[in-house]
N, C-alpha and C positions, 0 to 999 in steps of 0.2 A: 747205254747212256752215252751219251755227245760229250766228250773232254771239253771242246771248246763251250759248251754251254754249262758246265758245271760251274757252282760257288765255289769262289778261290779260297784256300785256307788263310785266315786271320793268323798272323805270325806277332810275337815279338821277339825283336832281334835281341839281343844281351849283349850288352855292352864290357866284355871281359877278356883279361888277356888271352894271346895265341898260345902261352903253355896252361894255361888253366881249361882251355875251354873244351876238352873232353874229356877231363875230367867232369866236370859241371854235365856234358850230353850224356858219360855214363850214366850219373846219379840219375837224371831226369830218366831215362829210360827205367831204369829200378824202379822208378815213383810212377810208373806208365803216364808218364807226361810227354805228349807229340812233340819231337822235335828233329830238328835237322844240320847237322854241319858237316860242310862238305871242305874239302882239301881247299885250302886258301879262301875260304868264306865264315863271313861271320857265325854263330850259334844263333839260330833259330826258335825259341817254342811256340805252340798253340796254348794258351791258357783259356783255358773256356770256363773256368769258375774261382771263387775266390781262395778255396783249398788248395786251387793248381797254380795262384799266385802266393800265397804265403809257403808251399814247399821251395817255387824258385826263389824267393827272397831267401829263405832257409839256406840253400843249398851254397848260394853265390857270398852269402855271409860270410860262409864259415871259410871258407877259401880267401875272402877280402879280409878281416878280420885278424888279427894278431892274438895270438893263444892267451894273452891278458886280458884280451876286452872281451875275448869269449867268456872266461872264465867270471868276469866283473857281471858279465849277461846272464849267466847261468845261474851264478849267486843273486839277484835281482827276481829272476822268475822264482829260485826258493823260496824267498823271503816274500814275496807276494803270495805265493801257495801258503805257506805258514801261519799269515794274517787272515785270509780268506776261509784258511780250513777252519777255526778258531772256533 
């Protein structure tokens, strides 16, 4: 196969700080989510479906996020489950 003729990877870059953001490429790799961040460059992923965009929302939350408004979040999704189970 011809490099030069290959489909280039559809990226999106993340917009997150320089000490958080391998943090964030670990996790993504856990979730075998493609991505890429190189010494002095932004954080990369491939999100090719909408599970691979609700893990990185996921993931960059909990990092953005103050242990309050997680916790306001978490009690929100119970309390939804609770009515639903019903």
């Amino acid at each position: 196969m011809n490099p030069s003729s290959s489909k280039p990877e559809a990226g999106q870059v993340i917009e997150i700080s320089w000490a958080d953001r391998w943090q964030v490429y670990r996790r993504l790799q856990e979730l075998a989510i493609p991505c890429k961040c190189g010494t002095n460059q932004p954080l990369s992923a491939q999100i090719n479906d909408v599970a691979a965009a609700i893990q990185l929302w996921s993931v960059v939350r909990q990092l953005t996020l103050g242990r309050r408004d997680l916790a306001s979040w978490l009690e929100g999704c119970w309390q939804m489950r609770g009515e639903t189970g019903k």
